[in-house]
Chimera marker file (.cmm) of the C-alpha trace (Angstrom):
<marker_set name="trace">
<marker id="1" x="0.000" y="0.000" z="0.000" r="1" g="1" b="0" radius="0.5"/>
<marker id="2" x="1.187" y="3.351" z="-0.517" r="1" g="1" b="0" radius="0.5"/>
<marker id="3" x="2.551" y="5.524" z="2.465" r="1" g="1" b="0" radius="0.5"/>
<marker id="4" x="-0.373" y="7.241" z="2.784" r="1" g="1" b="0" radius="0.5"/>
<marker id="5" x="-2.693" y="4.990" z="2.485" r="1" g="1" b="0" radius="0.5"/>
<marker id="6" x="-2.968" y="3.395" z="5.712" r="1" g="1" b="0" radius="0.5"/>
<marker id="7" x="-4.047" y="6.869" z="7.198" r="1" g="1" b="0" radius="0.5"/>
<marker id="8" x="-6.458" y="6.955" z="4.686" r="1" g="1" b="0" radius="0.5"/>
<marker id="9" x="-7.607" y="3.281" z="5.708" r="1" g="1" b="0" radius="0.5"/>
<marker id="10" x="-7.187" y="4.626" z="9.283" r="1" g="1" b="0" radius="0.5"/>
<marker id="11" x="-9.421" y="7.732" z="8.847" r="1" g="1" b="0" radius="0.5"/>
<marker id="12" x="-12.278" y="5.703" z="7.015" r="1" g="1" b="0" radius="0.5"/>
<marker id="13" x="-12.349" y="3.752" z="10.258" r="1" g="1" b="0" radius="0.5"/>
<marker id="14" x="-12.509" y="6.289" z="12.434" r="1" g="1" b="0" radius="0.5"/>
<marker id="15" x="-15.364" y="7.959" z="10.242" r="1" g="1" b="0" radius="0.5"/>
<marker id="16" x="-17.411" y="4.379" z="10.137" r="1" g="1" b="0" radius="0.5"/>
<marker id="17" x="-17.381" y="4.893" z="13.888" r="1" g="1" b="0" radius="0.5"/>
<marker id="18" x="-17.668" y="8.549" z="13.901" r="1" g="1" b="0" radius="0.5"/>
<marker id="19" x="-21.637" y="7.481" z="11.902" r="1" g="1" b="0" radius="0.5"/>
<marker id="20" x="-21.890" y="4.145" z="14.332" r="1" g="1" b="0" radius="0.5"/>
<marker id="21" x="-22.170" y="6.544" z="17.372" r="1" g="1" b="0" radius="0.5"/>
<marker id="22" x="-24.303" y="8.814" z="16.239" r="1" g="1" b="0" radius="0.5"/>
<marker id="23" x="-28.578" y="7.102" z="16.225" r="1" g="1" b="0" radius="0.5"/>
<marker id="24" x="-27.514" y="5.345" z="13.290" r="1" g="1" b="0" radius="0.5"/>
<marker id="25" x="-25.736" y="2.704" z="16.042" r="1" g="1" b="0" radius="0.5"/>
<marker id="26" x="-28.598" y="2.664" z="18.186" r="1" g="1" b="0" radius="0.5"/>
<marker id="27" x="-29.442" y="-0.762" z="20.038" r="1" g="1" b="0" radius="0.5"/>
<marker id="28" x="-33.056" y="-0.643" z="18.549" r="1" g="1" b="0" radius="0.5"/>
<marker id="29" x="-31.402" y="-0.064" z="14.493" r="1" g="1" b="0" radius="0.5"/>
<marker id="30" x="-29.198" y="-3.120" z="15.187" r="1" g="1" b="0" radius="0.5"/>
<marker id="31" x="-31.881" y="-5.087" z="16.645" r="1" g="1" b="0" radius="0.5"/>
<marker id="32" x="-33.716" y="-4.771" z="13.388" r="1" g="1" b="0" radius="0.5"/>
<marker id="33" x="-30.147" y="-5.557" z="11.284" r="1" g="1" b="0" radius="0.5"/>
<marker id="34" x="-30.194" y="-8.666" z="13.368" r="1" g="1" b="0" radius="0.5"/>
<marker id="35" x="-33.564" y="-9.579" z="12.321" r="1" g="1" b="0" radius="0.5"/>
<marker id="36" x="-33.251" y="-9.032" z="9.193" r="1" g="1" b="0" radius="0.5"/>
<marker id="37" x="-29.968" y="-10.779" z="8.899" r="1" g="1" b="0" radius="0.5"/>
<marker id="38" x="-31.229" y="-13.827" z="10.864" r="1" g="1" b="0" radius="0.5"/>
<marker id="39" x="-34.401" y="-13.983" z="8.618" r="1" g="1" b="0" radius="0.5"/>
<marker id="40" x="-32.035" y="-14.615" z="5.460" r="1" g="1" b="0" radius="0.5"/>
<marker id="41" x="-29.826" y="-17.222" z="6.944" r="1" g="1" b="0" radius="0.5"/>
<marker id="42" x="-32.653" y="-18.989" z="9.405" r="1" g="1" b="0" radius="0.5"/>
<marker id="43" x="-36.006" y="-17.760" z="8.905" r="1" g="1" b="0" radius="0.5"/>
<marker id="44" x="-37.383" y="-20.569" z="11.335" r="1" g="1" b="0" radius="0.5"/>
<marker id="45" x="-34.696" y="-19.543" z="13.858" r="1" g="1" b="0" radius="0.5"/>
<marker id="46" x="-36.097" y="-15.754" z="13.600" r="1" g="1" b="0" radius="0.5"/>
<marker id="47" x="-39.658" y="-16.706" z="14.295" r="1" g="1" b="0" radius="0.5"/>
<marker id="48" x="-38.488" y="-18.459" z="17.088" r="1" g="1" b="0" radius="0.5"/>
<marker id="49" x="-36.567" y="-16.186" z="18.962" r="1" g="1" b="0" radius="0.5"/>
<marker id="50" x="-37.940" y="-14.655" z="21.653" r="1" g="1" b="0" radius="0.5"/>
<marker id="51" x="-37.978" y="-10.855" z="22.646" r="1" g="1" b="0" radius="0.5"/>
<marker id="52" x="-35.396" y="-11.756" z="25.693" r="1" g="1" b="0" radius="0.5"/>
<marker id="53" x="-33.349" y="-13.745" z="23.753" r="1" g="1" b="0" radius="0.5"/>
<marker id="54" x="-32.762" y="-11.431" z="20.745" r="1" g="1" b="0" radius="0.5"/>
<marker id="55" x="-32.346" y="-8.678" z="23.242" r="1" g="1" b="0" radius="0.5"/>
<marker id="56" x="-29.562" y="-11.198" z="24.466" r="1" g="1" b="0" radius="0.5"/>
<marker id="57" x="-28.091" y="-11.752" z="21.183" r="1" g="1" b="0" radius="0.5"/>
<marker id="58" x="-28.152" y="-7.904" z="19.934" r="1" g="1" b="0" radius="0.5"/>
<marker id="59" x="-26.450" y="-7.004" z="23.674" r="1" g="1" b="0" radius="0.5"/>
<marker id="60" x="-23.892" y="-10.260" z="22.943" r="1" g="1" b="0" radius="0.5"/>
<marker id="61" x="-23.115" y="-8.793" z="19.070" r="1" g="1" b="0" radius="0.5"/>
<marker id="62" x="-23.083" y="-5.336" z="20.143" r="1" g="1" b="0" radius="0.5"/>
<marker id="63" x="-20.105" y="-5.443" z="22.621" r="1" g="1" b="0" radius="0.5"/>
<marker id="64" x="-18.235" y="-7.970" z="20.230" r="1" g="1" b="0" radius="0.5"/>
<marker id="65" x="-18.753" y="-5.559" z="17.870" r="1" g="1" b="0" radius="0.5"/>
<marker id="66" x="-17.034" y="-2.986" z="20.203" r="1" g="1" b="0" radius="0.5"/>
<marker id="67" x="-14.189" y="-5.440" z="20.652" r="1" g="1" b="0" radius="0.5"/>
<marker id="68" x="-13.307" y="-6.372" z="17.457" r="1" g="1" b="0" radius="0.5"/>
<marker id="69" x="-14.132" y="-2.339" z="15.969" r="1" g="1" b="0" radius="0.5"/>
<marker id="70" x="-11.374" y="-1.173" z="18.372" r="1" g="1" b="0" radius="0.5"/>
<marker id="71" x="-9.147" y="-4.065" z="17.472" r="1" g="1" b="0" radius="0.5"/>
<marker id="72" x="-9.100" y="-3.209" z="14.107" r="1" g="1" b="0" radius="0.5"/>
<marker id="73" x="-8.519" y="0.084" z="14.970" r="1" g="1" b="0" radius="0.5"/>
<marker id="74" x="-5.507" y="-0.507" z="16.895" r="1" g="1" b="0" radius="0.5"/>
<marker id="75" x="-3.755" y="-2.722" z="14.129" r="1" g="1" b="0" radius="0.5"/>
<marker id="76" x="-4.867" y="-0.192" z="11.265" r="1" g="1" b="0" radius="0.5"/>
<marker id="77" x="-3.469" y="2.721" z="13.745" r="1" g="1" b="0" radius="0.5"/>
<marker id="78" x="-0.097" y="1.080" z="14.373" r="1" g="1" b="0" radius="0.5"/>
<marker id="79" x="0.061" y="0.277" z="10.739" r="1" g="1" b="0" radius="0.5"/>
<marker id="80" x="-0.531" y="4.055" z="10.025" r="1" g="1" b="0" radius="0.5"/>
<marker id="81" x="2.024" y="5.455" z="12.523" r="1" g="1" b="0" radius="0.5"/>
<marker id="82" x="4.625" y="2.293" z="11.147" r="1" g="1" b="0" radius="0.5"/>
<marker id="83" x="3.871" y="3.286" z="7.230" r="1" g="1" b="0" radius="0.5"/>
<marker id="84" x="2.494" y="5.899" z="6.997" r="1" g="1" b="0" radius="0.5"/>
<marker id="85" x="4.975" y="8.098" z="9.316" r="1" g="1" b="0" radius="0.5"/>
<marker id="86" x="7.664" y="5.973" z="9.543" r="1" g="1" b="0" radius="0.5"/>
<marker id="87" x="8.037" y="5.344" z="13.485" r="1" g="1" b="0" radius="0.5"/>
<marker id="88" x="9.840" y="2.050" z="15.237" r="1" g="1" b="0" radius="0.5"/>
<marker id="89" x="7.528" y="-0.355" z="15.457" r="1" g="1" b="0" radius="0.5"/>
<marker id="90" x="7.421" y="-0.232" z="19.290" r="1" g="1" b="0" radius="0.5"/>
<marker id="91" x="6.424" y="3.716" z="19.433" r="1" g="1" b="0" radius="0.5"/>
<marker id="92" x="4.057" y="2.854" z="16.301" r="1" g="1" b="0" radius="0.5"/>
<marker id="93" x="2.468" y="0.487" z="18.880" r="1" g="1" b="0" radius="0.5"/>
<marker id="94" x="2.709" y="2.897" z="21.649" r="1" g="1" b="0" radius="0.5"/>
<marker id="95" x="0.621" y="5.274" z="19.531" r="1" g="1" b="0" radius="0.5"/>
<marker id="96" x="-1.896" y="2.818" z="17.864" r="1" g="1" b="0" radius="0.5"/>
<marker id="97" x="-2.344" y="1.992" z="21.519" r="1" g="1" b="0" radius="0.5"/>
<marker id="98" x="-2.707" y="5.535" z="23.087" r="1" g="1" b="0" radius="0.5"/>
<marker id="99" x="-5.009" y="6.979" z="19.543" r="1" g="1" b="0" radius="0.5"/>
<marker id="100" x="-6.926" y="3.739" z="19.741" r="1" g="1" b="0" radius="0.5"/>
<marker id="101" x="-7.954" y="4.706" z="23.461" r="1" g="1" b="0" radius="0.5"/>
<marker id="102" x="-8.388" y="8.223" z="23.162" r="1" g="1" b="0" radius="0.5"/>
<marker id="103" x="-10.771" y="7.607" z="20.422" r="1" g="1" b="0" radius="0.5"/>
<marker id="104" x="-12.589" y="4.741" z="22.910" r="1" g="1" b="0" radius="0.5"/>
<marker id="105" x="-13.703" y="7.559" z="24.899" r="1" g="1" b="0" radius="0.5"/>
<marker id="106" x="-14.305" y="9.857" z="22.473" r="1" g="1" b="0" radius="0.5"/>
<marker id="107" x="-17.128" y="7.211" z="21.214" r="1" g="1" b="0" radius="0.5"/>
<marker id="108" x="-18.689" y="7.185" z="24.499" r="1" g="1" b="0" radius="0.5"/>
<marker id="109" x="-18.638" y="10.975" z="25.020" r="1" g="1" b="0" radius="0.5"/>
<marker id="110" x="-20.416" y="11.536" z="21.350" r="1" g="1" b="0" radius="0.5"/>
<marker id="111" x="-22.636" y="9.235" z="22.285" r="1" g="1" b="0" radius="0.5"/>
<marker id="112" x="-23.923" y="10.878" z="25.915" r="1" g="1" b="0" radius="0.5"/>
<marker id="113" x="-25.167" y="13.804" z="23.156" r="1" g="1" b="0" radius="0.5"/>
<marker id="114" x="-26.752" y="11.426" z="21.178" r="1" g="1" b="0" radius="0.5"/>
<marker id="115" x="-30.957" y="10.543" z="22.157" r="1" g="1" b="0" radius="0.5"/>
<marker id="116" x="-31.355" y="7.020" z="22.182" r="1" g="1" b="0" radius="0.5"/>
<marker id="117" x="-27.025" y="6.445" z="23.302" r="1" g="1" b="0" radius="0.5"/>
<marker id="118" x="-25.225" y="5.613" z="25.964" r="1" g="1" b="0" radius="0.5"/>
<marker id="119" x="-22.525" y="6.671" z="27.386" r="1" g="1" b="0" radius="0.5"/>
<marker id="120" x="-20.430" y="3.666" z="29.472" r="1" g="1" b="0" radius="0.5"/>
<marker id="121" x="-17.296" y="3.079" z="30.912" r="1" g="1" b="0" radius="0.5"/>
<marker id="122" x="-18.163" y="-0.589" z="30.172" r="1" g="1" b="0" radius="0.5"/>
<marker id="123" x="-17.483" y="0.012" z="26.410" r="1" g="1" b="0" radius="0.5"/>
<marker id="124" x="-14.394" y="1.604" z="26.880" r="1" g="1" b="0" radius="0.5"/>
<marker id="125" x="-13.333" y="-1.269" z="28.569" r="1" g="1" b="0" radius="0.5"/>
<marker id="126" x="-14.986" y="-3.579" z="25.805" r="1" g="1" b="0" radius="0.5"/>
<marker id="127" x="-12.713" y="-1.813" z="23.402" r="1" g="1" b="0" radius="0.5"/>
<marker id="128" x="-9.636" y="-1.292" z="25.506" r="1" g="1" b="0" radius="0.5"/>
<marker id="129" x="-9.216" y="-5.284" z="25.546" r="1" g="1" b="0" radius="0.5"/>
<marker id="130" x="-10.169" y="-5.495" z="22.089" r="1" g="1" b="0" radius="0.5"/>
<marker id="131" x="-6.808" y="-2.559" z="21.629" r="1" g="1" b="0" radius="0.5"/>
<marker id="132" x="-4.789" y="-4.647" z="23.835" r="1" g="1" b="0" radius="0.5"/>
<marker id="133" x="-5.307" y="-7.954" z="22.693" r="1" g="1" b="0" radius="0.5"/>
<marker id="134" x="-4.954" y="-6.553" z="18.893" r="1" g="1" b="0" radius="0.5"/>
<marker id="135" x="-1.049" y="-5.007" z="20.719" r="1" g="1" b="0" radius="0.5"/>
<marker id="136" x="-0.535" y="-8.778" z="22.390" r="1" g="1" b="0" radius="0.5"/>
<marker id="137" x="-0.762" y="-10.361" z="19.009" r="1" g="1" b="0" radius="0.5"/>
<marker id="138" x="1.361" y="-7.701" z="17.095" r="1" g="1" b="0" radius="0.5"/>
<marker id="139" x="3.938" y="-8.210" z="19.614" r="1" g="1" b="0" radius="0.5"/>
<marker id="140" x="3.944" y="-11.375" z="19.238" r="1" g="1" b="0" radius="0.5"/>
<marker id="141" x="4.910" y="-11.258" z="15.769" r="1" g="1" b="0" radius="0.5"/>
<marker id="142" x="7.728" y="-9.278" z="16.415" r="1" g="1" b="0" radius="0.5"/>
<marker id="143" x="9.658" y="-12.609" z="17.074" r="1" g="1" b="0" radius="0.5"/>
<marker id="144" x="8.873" y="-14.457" z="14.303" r="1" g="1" b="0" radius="0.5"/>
<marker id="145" x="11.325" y="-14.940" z="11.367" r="1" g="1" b="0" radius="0.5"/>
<marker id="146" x="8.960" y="-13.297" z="8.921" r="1" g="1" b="0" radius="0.5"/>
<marker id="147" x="10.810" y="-9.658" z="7.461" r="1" g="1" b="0" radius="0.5"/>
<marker id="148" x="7.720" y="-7.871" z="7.999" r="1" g="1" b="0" radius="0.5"/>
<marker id="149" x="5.771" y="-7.605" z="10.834" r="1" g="1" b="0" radius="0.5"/>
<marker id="150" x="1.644" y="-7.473" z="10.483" r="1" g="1" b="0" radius="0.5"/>
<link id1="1" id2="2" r="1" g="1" b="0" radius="0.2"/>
<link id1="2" id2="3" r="1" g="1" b="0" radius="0.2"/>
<link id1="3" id2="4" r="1" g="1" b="0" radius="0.2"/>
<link id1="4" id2="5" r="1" g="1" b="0" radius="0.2"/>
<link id1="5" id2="6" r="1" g="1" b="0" radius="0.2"/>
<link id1="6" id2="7" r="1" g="1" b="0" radius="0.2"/>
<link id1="7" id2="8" r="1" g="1" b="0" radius="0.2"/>
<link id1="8" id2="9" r="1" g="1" b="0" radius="0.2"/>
<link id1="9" id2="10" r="1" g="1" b="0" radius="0.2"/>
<link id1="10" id2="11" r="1" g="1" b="0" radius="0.2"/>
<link id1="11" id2="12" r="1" g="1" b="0" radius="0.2"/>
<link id1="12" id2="13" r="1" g="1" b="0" radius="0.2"/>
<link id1="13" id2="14" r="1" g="1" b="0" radius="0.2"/>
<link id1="14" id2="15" r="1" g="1" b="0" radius="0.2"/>
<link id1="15" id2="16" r="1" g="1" b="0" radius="0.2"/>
<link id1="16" id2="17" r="1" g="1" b="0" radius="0.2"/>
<link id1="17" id2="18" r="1" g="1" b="0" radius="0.2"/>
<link id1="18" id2="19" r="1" g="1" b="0" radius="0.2"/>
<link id1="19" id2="20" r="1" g="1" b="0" radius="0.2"/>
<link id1="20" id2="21" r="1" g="1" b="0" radius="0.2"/>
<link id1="21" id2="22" r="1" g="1" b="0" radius="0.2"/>
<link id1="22" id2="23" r="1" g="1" b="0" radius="0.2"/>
<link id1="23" id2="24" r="1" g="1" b="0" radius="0.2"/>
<link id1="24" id2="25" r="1" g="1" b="0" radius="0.2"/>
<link id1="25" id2="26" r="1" g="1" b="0" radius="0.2"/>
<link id1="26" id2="27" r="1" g="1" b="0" radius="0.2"/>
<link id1="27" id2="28" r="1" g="1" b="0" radius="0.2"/>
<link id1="28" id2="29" r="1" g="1" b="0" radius="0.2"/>
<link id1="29" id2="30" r="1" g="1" b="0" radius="0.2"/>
<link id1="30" id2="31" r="1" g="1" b="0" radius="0.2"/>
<link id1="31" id2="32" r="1" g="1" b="0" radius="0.2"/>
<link id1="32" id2="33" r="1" g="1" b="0" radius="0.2"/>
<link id1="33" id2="34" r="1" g="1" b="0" radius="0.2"/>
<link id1="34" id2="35" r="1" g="1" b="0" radius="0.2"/>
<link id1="35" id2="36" r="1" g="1" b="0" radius="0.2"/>
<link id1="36" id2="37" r="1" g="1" b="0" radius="0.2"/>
<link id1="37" id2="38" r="1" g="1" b="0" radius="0.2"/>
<link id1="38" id2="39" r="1" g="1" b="0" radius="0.2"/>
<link id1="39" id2="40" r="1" g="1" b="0" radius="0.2"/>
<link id1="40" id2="41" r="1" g="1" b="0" radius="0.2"/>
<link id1="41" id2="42" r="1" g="1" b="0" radius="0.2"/>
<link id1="42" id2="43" r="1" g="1" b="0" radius="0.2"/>
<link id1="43" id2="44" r="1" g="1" b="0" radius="0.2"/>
<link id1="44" id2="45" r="1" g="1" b="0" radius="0.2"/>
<link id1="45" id2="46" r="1" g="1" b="0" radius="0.2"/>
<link id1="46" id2="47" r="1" g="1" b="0" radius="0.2"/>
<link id1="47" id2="48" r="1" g="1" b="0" radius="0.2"/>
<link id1="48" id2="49" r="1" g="1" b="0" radius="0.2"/>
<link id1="49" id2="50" r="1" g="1" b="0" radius="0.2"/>
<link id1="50" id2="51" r="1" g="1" b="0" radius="0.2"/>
<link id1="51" id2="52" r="1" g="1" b="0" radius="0.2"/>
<link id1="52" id2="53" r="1" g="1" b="0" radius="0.2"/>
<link id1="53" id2="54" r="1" g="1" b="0" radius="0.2"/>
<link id1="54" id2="55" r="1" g="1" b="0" radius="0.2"/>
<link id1="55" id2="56" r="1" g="1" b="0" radius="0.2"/>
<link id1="56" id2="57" r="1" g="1" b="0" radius="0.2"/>
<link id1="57" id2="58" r="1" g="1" b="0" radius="0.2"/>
<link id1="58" id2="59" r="1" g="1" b="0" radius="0.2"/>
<link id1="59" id2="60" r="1" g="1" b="0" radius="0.2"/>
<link id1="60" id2="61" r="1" g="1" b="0" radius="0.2"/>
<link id1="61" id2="62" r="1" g="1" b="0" radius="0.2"/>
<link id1="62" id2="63" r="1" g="1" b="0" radius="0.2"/>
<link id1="63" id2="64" r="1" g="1" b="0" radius="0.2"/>
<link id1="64" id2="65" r="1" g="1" b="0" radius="0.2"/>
<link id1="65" id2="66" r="1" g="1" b="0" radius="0.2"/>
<link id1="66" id2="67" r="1" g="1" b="0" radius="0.2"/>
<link id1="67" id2="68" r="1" g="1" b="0" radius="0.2"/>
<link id1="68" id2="69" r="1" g="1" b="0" radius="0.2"/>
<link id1="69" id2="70" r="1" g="1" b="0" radius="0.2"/>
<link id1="70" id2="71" r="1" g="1" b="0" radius="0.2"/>
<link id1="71" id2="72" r="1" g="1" b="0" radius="0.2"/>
<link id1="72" id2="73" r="1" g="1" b="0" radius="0.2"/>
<link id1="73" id2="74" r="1" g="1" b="0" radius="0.2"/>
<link id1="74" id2="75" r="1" g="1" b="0" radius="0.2"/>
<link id1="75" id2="76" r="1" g="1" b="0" radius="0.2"/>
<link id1="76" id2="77" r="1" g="1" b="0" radius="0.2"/>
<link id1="77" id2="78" r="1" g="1" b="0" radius="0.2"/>
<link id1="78" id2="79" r="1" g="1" b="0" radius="0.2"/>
<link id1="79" id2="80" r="1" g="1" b="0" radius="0.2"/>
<link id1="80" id2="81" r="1" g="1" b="0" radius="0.2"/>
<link id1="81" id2="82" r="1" g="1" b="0" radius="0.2"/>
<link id1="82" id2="83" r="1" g="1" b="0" radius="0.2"/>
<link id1="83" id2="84" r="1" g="1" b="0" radius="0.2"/>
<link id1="84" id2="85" r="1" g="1" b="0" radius="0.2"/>
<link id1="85" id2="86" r="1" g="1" b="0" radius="0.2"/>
<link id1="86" id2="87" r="1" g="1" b="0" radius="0.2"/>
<link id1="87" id2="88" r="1" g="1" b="0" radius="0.2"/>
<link id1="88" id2="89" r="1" g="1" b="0" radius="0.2"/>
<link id1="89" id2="90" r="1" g="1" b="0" radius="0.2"/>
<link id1="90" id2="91" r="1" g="1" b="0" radius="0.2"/>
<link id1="91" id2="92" r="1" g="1" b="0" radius="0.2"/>
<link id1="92" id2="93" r="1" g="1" b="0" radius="0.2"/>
<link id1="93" id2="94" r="1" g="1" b="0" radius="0.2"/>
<link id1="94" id2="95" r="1" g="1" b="0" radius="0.2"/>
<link id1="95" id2="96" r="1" g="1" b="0" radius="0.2"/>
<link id1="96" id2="97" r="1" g="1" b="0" radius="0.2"/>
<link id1="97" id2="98" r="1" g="1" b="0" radius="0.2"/>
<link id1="98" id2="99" r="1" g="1" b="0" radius="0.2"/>
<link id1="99" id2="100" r="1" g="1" b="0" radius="0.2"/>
<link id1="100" id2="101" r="1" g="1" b="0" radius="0.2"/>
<link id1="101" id2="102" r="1" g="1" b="0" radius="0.2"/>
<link id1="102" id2="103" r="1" g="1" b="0" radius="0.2"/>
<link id1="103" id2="104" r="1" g="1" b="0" radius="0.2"/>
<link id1="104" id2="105" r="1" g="1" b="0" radius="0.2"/>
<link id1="105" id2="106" r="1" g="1" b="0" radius="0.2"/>
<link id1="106" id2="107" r="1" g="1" b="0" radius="0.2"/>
<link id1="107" id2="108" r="1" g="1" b="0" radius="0.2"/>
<link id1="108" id2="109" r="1" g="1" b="0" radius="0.2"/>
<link id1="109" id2="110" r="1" g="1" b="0" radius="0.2"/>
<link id1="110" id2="111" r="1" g="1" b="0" radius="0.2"/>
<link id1="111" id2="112" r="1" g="1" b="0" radius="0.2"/>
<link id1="112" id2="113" r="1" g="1" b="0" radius="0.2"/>
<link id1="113" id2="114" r="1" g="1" b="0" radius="0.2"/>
<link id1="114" id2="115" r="1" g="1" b="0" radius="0.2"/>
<link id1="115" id2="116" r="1" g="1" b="0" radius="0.2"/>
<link id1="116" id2="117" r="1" g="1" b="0" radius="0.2"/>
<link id1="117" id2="118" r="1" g="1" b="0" radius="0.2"/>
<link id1="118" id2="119" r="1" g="1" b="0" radius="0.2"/>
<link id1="119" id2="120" r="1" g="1" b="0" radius="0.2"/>
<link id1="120" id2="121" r="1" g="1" b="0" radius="0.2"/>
<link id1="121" id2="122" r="1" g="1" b="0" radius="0.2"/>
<link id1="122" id2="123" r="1" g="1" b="0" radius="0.2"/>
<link id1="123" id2="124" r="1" g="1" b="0" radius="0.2"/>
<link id1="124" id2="125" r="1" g="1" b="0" radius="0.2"/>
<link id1="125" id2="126" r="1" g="1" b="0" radius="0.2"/>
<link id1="126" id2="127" r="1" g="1" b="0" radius="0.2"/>
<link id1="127" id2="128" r="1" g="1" b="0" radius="0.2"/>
<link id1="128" id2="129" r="1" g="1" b="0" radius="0.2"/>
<link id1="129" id2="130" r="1" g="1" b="0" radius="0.2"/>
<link id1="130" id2="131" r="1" g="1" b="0" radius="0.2"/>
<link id1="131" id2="132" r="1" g="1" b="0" radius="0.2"/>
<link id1="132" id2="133" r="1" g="1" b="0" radius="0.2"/>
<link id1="133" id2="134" r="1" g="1" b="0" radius="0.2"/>
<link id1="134" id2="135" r="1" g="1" b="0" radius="0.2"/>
<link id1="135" id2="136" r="1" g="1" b="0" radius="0.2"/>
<link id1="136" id2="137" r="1" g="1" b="0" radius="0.2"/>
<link id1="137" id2="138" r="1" g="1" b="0" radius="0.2"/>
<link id1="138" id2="139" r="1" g="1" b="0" radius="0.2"/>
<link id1="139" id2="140" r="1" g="1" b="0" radius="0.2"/>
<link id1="140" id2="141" r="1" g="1" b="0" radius="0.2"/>
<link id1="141" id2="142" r="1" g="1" b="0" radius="0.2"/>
<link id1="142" id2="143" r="1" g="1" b="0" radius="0.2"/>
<link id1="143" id2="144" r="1" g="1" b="0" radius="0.2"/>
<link id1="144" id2="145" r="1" g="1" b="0" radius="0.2"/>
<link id1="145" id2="146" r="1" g="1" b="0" radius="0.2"/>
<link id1="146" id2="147" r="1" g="1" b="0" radius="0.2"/>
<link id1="147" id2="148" r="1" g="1" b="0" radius="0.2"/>
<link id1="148" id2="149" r="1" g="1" b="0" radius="0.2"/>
<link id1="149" id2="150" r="1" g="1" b="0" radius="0.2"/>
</marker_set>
């Protein structure tokens, strides 16, 4: 890729989540996604579903959506700050790390002006583990005999 395109890749991300907070995200909008997703693969498994139990579900894809968001965030930020501006790749790490963060809480705090949101600490959390477990398996590459780390 280009040396600017992982900032590029990085901003998109950061946009996606910039709409995702805002009522577009709302628990009741991907409640209805679910539904509707469910109803293609398994309509019997739709009709079945109870009101608790796809409340369950949504809550259960919501945070792994958190998770996994921020993960991807965190590799496609230390991929920025490695290619895009050239650092180490420990300090790119540091930084994917400390953005990644930042822009946890930023999420939360859009959302507290949003009707319908939430703001929680629990999210930040949700995506702090997703940040750190993205940094764990970066590191980890670090040792391998591969010329390139991910």
């Amino acid at each position: 890729m280009k040396r600017w395109g992982w900032l590029a890749v990085w901003l998109g991300w950061v946009a996606l989540y910039v709409v995702f907070s805002s009522r577009v995200g709302s628990s009741e909008n991907s409640a209805e996604w679910l539904v509707k997703i469910l109803q293609a693969i398994s309509p019997v498994l739709a009709e079945r579903l109870s009101p608790e139990m796809l409340n369950a579900l949504n809550f259960l894809v919501r945070k792994g959506a958190h998770f996994c968001g921020f993960a991807i965030l965190a590799y496609l930020g230390y991929r920025m700050f490695r290619d895009s501006f050239g650092l180490a790749p420990p300090v790119a790490l540091r930084w994917a790390i400390l953005t990644s963060i930042l822009r946890a809480f930023l999420d939360e705090w859009q959302q507290s002006f949003v009707p319908g949101r939430t703001a929680t600490l629990m999210d930040v959390g949700i995506d702090t583990g997703g940040i750190l477990t993205m940094a764990l398996w970066i590191r980890s590459r670090w040792g391998q005999s591969s010329t390139r780390v991910p």
